[in-house]
N, C-alpha and C positions, 0 to 999 in steps of 0.2 A: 504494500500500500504506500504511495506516495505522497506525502504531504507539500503543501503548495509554500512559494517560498515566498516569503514578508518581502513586500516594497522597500526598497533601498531607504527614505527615507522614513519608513516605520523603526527600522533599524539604529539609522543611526540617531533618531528620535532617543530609542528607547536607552541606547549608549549614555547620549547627553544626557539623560534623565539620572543615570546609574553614578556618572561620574559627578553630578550635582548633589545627591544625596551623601555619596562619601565624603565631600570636601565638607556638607554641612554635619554631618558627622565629624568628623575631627575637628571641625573648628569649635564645634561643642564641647570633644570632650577636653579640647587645648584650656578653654576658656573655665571648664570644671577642674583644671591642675594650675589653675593664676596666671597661665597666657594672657598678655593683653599687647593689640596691635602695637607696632613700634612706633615711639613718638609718644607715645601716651604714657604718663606711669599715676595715676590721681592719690596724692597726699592725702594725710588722714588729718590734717590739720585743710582750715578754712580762710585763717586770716594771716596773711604777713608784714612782717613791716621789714625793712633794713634801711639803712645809713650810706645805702651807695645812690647818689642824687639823682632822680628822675629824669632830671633834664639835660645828664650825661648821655652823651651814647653808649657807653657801658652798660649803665643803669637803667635805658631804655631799653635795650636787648635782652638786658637781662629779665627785664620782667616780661617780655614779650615770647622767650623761651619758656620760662616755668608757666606762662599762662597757656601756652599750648601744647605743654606738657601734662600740666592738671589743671583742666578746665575749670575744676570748684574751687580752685584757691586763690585767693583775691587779696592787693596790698592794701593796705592802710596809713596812714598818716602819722594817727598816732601810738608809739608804741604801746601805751596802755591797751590800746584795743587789737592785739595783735595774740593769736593762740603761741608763736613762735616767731625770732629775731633773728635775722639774716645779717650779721654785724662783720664789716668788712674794718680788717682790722690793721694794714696796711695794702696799697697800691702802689708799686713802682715801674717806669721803663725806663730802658737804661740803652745807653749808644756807646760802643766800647770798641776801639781800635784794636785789629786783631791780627793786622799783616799792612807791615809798613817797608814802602821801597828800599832802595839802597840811596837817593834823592831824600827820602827823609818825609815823603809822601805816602802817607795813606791809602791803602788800595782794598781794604774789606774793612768792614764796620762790623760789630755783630751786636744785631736788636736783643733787649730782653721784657720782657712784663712778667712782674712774679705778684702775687695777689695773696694776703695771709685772710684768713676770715674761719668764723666758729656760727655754730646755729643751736639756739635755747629758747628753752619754752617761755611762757609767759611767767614761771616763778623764779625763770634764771637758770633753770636745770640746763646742764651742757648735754646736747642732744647730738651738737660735733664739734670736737673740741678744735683746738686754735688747729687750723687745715692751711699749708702751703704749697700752690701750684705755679708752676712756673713753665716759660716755652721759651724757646731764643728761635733766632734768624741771622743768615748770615748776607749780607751785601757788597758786591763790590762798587766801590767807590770811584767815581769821576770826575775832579774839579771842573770837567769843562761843561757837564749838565748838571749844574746844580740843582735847579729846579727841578728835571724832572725825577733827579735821586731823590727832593724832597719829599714829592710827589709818592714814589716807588716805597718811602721810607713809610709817610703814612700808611699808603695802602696795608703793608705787611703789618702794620702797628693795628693797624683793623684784625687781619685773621687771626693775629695771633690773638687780640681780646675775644675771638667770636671762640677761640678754639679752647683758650680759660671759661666762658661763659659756661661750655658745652660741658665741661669736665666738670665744673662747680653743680652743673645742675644733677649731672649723672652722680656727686657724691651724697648732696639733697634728699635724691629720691632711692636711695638705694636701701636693701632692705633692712640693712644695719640702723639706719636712723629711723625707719618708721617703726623699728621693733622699738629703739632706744624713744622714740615719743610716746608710745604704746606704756612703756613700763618707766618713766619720767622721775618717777617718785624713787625710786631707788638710785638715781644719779647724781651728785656733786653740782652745788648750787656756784655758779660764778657770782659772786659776790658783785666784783665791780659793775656788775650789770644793774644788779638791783640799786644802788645808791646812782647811776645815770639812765638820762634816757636815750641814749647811743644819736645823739642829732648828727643831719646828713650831713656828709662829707662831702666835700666838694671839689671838681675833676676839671681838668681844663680841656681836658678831652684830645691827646695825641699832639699838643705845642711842640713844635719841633724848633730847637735852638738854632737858625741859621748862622749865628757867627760858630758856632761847633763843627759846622761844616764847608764854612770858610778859615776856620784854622785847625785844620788838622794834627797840629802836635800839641795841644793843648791838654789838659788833663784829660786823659783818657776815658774815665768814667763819670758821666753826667745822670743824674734824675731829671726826668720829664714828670713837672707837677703842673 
């Protein structure tokens, strides 16, 4: 006896059908082991405040990250009204001569931005204690395009804060700290916290010193504030 064979497209109907239902299977049972898409991780806290200024581009990115990292947690103004404190506890970049001619000329700079900061609940509790990140960059030097090295100088002075943002957020949301807010009470109170209210700090946002790059022998190690 012969059986009549299924329309090519009943077929691979019923494929797509097949291979629909597994993907929403797994993604089920991904989502029943704490899978959650990438990009996303949502805090168990709701309200934040930190000390790094708004109307930095640091501090804009930065809160533009965690807001689309965890959609329900929101900054605040004041730190009283905050579940937890994002306290950045120094910022530096630095421009460091790193290969100098046999002229006596400068021929590689190397960028750095190092960023110290801790995160505490609303009672002080250290939830991350004093955390330092840091990245460098290396550039070769030009005296005859200044500008557009200035220019080149900024730019990397960008990724490199976008690339501290990124690390900062991923140690945030990691699962060390939402255990250590979870269980808050049993952690070491930073004191200094409680007797201030960490007011924002403020960034000039990537100043690049042009006489440092019209004299290249000069001290070799500058702060950008």
């Amino acid at each position: 006896m012969h059986h009549a064979a299924l329309p090519a497209s009943s077929v691979f109907t019923a494929r797509h059908s097949l291979r629909w239902l597994v993907a929403v299977g797994l993604l089920a049972l991904l989502t029943a082991c704490g899978f959650r898409l990438k990009g996303q991780t949502p805090l168990p806290f709701q309200t934040m405040y930190t000390n790094i200024a708004e109307n930095s581009a640091f501090g804009a990115q930065l809160r533009r990250v965690i807001r689309a990292t965890s959609p329900n947690t929101r900054f605040v103004e004041d730190p009283k009204e905050a579940q937890v404190r994002l306290t950045q506890l120094s910022l530096t970049r630095d421009l460091e001569e790193v290969s100098i001619s046999v002229e006596g000329q400068v021929e590689v700079y190397e960028l750095s931005v190092t960023i110290v900061f801790q995160l505490t609940d609303a009672e002080g509790h250290i939830l991350l204690a004093p955390t330092t990140l840091g990245t460098t960059r290396e550039i070769p030097y030009d005296s005859g395009a200044l500008q557009a090295k200035q220019g080149e100088i900024g730019s990397l002075y960008v990724e490199m804060q976008q690339s501290l943002i990124d690390r900062m957020v991923r140690r945030i949301t990691s699962p060390e700290v939402m255990k250590a807010y979870e269980n808050a009470d049993t952690l070491p109170i930073d004191e200094s916290q409680v007797q201030n209210d960490n007011a924002p700090v403020q960034d000039d946002d990537l100043g690049i010193d042009r006489d440092l790059l019209r004299m290249p022998n000069m001290n070799p190690t500058s702060s950008f504030y």
